[in-house]
MIMI-769813 format. One line per 5 residues: number of its first residue (from 0); their letters; for each residue x, y, z of C-alpha. Coordinates in pm, whole numbers, plus 50000, padded with zeros to 5 digits. Example, Ala and Ser with C-alpha at 12.3 -4.5 7.8 and 13.67 -1.06 7.14 Angstrom:
! MIMI-769813
0	as	51230 49550 50780 | 51367 49894 50714
***
This chain:
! MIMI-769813
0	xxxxx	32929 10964 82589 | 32831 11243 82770 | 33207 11427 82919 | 33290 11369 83292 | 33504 11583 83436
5	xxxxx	33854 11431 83595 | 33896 11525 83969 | 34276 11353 83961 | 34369 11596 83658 | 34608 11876 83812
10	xxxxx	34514 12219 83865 | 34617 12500 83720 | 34835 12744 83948 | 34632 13055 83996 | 34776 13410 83941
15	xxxxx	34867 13613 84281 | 34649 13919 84235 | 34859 14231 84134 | 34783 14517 84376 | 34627 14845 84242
20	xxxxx	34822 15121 84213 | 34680 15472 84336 | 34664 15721 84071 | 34775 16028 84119 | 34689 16372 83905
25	xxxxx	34939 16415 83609 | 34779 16762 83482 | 34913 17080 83516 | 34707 17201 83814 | 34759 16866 83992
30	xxxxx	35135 16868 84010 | 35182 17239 84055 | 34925 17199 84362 | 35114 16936 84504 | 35418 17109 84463
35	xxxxx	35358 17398 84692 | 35121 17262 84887 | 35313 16962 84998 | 35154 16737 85253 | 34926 17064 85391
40	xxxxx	34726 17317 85224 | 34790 17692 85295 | 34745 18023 85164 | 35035 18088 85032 | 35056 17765 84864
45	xxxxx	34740 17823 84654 | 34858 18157 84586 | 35161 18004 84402 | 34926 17773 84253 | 34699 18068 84122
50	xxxxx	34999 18228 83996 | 35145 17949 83817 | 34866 17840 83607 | 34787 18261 83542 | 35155 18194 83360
55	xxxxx	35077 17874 83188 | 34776 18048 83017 | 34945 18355 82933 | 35223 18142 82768 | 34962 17885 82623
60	xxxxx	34803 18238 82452 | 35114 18356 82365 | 35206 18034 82149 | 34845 18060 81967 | 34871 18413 81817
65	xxxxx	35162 18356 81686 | 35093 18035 81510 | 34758 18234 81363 | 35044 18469 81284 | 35178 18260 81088
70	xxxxx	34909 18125 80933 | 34767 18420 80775 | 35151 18553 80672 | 35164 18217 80458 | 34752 18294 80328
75	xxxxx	34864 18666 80231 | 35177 18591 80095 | 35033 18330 79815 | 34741 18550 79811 | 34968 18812 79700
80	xxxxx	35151 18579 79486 | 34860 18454 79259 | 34736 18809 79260 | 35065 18954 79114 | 35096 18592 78822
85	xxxxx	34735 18719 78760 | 34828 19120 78646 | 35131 18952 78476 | 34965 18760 78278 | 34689 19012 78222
90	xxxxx	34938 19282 78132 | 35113 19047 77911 | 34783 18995 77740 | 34689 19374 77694 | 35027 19460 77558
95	xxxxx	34935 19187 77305 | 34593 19285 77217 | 34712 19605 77219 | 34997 19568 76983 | 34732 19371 76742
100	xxxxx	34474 19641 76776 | 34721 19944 76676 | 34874 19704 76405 | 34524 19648 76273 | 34404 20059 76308
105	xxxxx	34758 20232 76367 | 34832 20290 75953 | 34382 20322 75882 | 34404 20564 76155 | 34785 20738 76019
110	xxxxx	34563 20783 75670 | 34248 20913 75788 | 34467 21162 75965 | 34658 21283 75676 | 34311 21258 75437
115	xxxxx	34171 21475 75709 | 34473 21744 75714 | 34520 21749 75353 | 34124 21824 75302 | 34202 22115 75505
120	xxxxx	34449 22231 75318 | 34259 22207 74974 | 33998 22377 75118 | 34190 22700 75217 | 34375 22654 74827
125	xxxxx	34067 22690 74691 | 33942 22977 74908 | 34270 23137 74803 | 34262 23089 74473 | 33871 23184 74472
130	xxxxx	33998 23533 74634 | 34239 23565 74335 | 33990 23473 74068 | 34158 23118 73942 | 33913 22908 73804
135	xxxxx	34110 22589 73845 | 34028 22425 74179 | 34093 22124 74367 | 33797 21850 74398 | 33754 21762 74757
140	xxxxx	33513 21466 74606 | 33729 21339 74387 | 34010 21338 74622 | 33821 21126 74890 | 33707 20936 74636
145	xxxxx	34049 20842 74523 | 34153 20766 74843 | 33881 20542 74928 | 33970 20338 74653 | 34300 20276 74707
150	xxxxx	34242 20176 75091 | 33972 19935 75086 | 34118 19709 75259 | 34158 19939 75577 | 33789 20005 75558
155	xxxxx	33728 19626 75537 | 33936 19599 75871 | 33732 19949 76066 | 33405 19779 75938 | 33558 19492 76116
160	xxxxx	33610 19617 76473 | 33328 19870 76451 | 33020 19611 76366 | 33014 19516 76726 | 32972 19819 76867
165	xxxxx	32729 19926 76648 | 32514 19610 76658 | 32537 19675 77076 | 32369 20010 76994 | 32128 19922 76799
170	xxxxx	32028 19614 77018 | 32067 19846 77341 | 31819 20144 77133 | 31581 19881 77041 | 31502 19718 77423
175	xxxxx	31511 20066 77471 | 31232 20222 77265 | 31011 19868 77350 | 31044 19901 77690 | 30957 20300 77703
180	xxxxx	30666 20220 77482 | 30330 20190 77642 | 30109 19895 77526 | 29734 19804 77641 | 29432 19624 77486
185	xxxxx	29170 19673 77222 | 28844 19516 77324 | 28596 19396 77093 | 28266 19312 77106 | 28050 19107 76812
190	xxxxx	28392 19229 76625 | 28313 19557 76739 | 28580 19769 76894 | 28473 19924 77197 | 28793 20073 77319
195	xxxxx	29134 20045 77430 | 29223 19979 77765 | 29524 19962 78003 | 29536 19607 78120 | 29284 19285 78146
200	xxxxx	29174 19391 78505 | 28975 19687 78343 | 28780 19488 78148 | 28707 19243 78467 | 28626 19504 78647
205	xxxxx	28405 19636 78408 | 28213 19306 78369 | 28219 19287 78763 | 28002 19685 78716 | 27790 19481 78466
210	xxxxx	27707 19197 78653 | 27656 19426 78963 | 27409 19612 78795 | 27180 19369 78603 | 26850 19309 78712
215	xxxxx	26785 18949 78693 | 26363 18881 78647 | 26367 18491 78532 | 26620 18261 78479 | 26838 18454 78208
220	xxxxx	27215 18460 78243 | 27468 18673 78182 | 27808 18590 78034 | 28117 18832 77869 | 28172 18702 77470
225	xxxxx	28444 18975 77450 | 28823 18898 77278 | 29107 19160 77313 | 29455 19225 77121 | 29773 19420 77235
230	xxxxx	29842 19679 77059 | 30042 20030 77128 | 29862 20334 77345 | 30124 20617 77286 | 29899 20885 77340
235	xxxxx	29588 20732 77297 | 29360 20771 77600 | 29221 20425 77729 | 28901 20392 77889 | 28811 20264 78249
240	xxxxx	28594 20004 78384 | 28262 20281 78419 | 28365 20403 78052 | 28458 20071 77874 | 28146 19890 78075
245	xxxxx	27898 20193 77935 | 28066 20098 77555 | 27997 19685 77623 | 27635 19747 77717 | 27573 19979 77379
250	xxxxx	27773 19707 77146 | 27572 19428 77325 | 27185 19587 77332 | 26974 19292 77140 | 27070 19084 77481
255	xxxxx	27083 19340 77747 | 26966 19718 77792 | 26985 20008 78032 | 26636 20003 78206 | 26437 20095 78476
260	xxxxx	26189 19805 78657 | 25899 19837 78839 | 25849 19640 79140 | 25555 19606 79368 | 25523 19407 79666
265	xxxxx	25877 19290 79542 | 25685 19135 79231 | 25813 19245 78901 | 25583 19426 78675 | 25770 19486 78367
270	xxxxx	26067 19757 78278 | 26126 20028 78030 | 26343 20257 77879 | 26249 20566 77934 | 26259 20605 78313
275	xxxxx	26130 20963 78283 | 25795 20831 78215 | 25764 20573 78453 | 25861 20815 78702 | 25571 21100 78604
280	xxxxx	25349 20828 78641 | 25367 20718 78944 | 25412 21131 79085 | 25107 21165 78956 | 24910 20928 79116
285	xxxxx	25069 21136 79478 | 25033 21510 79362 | 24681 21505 79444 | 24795 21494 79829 | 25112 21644 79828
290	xxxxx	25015 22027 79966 | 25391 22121 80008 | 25323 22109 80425 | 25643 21957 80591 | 25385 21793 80828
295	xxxxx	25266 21536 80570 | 25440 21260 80437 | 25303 21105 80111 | 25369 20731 79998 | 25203 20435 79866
300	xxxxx	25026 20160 80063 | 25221 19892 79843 | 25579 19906 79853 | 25675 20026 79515 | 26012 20062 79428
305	xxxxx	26200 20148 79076 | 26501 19955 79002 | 26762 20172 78795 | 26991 19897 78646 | 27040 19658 78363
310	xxxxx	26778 19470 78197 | 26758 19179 77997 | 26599 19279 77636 | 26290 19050 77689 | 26159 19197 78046
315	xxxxx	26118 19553 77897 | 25752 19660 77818 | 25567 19925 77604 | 25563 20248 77789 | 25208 20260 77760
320	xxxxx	25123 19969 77910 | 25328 20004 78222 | 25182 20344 78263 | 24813 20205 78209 | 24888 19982 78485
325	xxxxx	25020 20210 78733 | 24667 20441 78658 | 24413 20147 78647 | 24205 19960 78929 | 24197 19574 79053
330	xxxxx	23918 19401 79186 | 23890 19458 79587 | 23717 19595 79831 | 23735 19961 79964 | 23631 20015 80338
335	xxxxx	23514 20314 80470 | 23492 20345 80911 | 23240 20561 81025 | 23322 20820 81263 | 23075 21026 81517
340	xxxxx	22866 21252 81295 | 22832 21039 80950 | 22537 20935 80800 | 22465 20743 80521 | 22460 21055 80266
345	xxxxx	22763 21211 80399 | 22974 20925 80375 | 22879 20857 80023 | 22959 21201 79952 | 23291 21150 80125
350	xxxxx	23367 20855 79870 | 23280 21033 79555 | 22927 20743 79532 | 22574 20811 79543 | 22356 20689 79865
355	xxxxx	22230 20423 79639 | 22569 20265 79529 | 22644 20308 79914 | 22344 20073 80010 | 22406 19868 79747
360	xxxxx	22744 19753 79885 | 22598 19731 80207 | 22296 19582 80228 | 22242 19543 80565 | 22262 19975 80614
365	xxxxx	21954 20047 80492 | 21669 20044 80810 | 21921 19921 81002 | 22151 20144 81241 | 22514 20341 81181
370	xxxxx	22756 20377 81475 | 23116 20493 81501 | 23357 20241 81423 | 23132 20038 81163 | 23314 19973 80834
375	xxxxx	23120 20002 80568 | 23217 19887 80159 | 23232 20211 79945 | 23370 20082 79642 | 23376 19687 79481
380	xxxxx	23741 19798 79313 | 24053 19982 79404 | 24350 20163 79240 | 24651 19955 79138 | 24852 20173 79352
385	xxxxx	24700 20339 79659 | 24782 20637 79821 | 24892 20688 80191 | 24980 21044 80343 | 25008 21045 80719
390	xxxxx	24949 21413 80879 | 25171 21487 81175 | 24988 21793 81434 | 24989 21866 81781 | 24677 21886 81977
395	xxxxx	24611 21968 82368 | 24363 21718 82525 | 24219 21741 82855 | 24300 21522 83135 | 23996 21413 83342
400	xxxxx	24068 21526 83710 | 23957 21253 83975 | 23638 21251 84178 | 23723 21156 84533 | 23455 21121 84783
405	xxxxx	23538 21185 85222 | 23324 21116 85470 | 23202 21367 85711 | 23043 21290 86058 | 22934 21636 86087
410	xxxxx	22693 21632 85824 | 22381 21451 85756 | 22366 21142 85547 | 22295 21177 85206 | 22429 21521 85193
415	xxxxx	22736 21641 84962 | 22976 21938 84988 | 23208 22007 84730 | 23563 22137 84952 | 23830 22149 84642
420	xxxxx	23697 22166 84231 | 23817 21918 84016 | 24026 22064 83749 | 24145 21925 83409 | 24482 21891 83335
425	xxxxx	24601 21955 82958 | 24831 21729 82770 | 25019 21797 82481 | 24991 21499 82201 | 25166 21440 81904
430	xxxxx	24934 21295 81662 | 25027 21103 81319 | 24677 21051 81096 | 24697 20849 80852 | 24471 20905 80534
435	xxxxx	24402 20634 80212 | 24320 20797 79919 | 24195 21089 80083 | 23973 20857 80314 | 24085 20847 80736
440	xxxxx	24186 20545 80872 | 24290 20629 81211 | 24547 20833 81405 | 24830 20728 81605 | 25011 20906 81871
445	xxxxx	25335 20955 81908 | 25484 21164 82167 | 25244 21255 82476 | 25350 21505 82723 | 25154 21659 83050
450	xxxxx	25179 22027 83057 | 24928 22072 83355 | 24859 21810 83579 | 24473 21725 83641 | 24345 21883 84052
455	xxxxx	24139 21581 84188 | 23759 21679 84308 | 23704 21636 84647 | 23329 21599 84808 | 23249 21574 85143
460	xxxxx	22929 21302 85213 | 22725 21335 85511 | 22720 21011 85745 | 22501 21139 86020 | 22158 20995 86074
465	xxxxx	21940 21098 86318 | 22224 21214 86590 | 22443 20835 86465 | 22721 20810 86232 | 22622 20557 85958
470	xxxxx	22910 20389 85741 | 22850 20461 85389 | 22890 20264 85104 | 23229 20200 84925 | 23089 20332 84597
475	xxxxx	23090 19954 84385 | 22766 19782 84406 | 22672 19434 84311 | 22429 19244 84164 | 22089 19289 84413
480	xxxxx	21954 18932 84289 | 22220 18679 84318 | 22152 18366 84093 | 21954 18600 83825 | 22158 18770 83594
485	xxxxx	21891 18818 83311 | 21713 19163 83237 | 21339 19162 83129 | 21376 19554 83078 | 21661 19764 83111
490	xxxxx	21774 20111 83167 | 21680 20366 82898 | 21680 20739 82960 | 21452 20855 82673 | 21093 20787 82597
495	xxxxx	20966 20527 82644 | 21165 20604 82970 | 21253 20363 83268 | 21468 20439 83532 | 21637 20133 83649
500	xxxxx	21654 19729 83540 | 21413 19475 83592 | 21544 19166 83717 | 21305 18884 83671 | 21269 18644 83916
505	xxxxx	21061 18365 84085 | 20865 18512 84415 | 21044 18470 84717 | 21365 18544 84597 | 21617 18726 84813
510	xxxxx	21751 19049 84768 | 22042 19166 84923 | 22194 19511 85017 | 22392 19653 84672 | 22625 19821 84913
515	xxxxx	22645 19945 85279 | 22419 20173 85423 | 22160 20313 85595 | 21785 20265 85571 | 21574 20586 85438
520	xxxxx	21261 20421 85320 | 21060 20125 85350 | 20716 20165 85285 | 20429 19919 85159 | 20168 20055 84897
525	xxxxx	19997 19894 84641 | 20054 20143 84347 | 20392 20243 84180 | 20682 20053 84357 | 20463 19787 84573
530	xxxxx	20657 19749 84876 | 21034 19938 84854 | 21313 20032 84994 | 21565 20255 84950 | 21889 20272 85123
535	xxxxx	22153 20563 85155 | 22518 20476 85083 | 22628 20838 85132 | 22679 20994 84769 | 22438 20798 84623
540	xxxxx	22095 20566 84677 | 21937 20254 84570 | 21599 20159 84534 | 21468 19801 84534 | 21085 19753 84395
545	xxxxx	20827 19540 84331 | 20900 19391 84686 | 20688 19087 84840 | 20842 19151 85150 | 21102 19319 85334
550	xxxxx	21341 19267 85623 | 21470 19645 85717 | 21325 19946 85861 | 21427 20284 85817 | 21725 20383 86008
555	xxxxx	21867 20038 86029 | 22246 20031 85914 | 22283 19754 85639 | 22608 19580 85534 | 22676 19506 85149
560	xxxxx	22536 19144 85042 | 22278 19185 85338 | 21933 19007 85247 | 21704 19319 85288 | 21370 19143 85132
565	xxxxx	21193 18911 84898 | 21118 18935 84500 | 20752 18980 84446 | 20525 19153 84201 | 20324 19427 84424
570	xxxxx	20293 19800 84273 | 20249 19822 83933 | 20357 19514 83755 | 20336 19270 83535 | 20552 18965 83694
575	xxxxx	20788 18871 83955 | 21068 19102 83932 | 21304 19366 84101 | 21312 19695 84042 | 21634 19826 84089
580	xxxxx	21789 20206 84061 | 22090 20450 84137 | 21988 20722 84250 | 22211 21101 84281 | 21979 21366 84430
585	xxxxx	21690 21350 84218 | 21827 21178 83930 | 21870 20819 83807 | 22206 20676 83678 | 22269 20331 83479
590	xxxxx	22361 20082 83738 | 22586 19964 83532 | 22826 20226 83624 | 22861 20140 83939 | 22930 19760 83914
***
């Protein structure tokens, strides 16, 4: 059942609560503050304080050096101790081995002593006795001999203490000569021995030059079948990479060769040995145009380019047929552009053809016309390689001066005074032409500079008309029948001559003013022009024909795009049509020129 607690069961007494005691400092500082600085805090008091624990540390200091004294006494002292059991006992031990050592060699030693006095001795006997003519003498040979003998067993024990020694020398001599001995590597080829090198990275470098320097032309490969062996150099020279690379490519010539290739357009045409060749080849094909002038640079039209390097043994070529190549022709066209002065027999003469090869090429020249800047076939093939030279020269060109027209109120319309002459300036061109086999293309200029600036013309035109100033024209005309750009005839100033364009158009048709003006004619006839006008624009005239009626009179001021009259076919003529000119003074101009 569950427990129930008993509220008759006594109760414990409880324990009165003990009352906490106030700590108070038990250090050093604490008691020697509160011992001069009883109850109240004061200068002097902390003064004593200050003083007091300055004391304290001293003493405290005091106390640690001299236990560290004592420390270190007790360390040197059994330091010294173990130092001084150690030369005892190593003293002990030398007097030992020395004692064995002199036992051992002492008496060996005593005898080789007295062999070596008493040899002395015999000797100056028998130089004595040699001096006084004896013949009996004392064998030094013999003597040793004897001696030797009787003391093998001393030798046994020198032999004994000396084989160390002299197996330390000889080990010692023999690091000695192997490490003062230079070693390196022979190299060998298809068992071929191609020469000694210093170290490994000579013959990777060398491979590295190879590699560098072979012309690749398919899909070939190139790898280094070469084995080495150390052996000793001494004084033997050793090759470098240049030198030991130069010896791999003569061992290994069935797979690769020395060469030089001929490229074109960056296509491959073959390689060959003998470079020398190759190269007189193609300075052939330029000495023809090479004239020694440093004003002319000669080159090929292709971009040809030999390649001094490494071949493989399959891309090299006969001689002769590289060299045929470089000399022969392809199929192609050769152009020729006519310039001002060319007909058809000088250009063939230019090109080295007859006339009749020249119209055979072309065969729309013959009957039909030549003008500058036509390109015309002069040959159906062309050299393999072409020849370029571009010719650098300096030219002076004149500068057309400016025409500028003023108008003048004092002078009558249709009048002209010159008041400053045009001039031309000069300017200074740098000109590169560029020739093709002898044949020019074209020129291009390079540098331009003015060295005398052009003075502009002026002209004074008359704009007074019968005691009025009339506004001339602004020297641009346009088109006098709007709607009807077509020409039945135009303007042609040799025989059969006509002086203006004929501008067809229905009767009726308006025609307006070409430019602003003043009237100067307008008369009706039935011969020549028909009914026309002309009008004055100041430095120049216009004349409209063929007229089936007209709207001006003379005198009357007209404005540009003015309708002055009617299309119509009066005069001599053949149609409906306006005849219209530019006239300067007495002479007729294109009309084109002014539009």
């Amino acid at each position: 059942m569950p427990f129930k607690k008993d509220d008759n069961a006594p109760k414990k007494a409880k324990r009165p609560a003990a009352k906490k005691k106030r700590r108070t400092g038990s250090s050093a500082f604490s008691k020697a503050f509160n011992r001069y600085n009883d109850g109240k805090v004061s200068f002097e008091g902390l003064k004593m304080v200050f003083l007091y624990m300055s004391y304290r540390l001293g003493y405290g200091m005091e106390k640690a050096v001299e236990k560290a004294g004592e420390i270190l006494s007790v360390f040197f002292n059994g330091l010294y101790k173990a130092a001084s059991a150690f030369g005892e006992r190593f003293t002990d031990f030398a007097e030992k081995l020395y004692v064995v050592v002199m036992d051992d060699l002492g008496e060996p030693l005593r005898l080789i002593n007295v062999a070596l006095s008493t040899i002395r001795s015999v000797r100056e006997s028998n130089k004595a006795s040699a001096k006084a003519g004896e013949k009996d003498k004392t064998s030094i040979t013999r003597y040793i001999s004897r001696g030797v003998k009787r003391n093998r067993h001393h030798a046994k024990t020198l032999a004994s203490y000396a084989a160390p020694f002299v197996a330390a020398l000889f080990f010692f001599g023999v690091v000695r000569y192997t490490f003062s001995r230079e070693y390196g590597m022979n190299v060998f080829i298809n068992d071929e021995n191609v020469g000694t090198i210093k170290n490994y990275s000579v013959l990777e470098s060398a491979d590295k030059m190879i590699e560098g320097q072979l012309v690749s032309t398919g899909e070939q490969t190139w790898e280094l079948n070469a084995t080495v062996k150390v052996t000793g150099v001494g004084n033997q020279p050793t090759l470098d990479a240049r030198q030991l690379s130069n010896n791999i490519l003569n061992a290994s010539n069935e797979d690769i060769v020395s060469a030089s290739g001929l490229y074109v357009n960056g296509e491959f045409r073959g390689a060959v040995e003998n470079r020398d060749r190759l190269n007189r080849a193609l300075a052939s094909l330029k000495a023809p145009y090479e004239n020694g002038d440093p004003n002319r640079t000669v080159s090929f039209v292709e971009d040809v380019s030999v390649v001094n390097g490494i071949f493989f043994t399959d891309s090299i070529v006969p001689e002769g047929e590289l060299t045929e190549l470089v000399n022969g022709e392809v199929s192609g066209e050769k152009r020729y552009t006519v310039v001002s002065g060319d007909s058809p027999s000088k250009i063939a003469s230019k090109n080295g053809i007859t006339t009749k090869t020249l119209y055979s090429l072309n065969p729309g020249l013959e009957g039909g016309g030549l003008w500058p800047g036509d390109e015309l076939v002069v040959s159906a093939s062309v050299p393999f390689l072409q020849v370029q030279y571009t010719e650098r020269s300096v030219r002076e060109v004149d500068i057309p001066y400016k025409t500028v027209t003023e108008k003048n109120n004092s002078m009558a319309l249709g009048t002209t005074k010159i008041s400053q002459q045009g001039e031309y300036g000069i300017r200074e061109e740098v000109v590169d032409s560029l020739y093709i086999d002898g044949i020019f293309q074209g020129e291009t200029i390079v540098q331009s500079t003015v060295t005398k600036e052009p003075v502009t013309k002026i002209i004074q035109s008359g704009t007074l008309w019968n005691g009025q100033v009339v506004t001339g024209g602004s020297g641009r005309i346009i088109w006098p029948v709007p709607g009807y750009p077509r020409l039945s005839r135009g303007f042609v100033g040799q025989y059969p001559r006509h002086d203006g364009l004929d501008i067809p158009a229905p009767t009726g048709t308006p025609i307006v003013a070409a430019d602003s003006g003043v009237v100067t004619k307008a008369l009706y006839t039935n011969r020549g022009y028909g009914i026309y006008c002309v009008i004055n624009h100041g430095s120049y005239a216009t004349l409209y024909g063929h007229c089936s009626a007209l709207y001006v009179s003379v005198g009357q001021q007209v404005s540009q795009g003015q309708v002055i009259g009617r299309v119509g076919s009066t005069g001599n003529s053949t149609g409906p049509h306006c005849h219209f000119e530019v006239q300067v003074g007495k002479v007729r101009y294109n009309p084109f020129n002014w539009m």
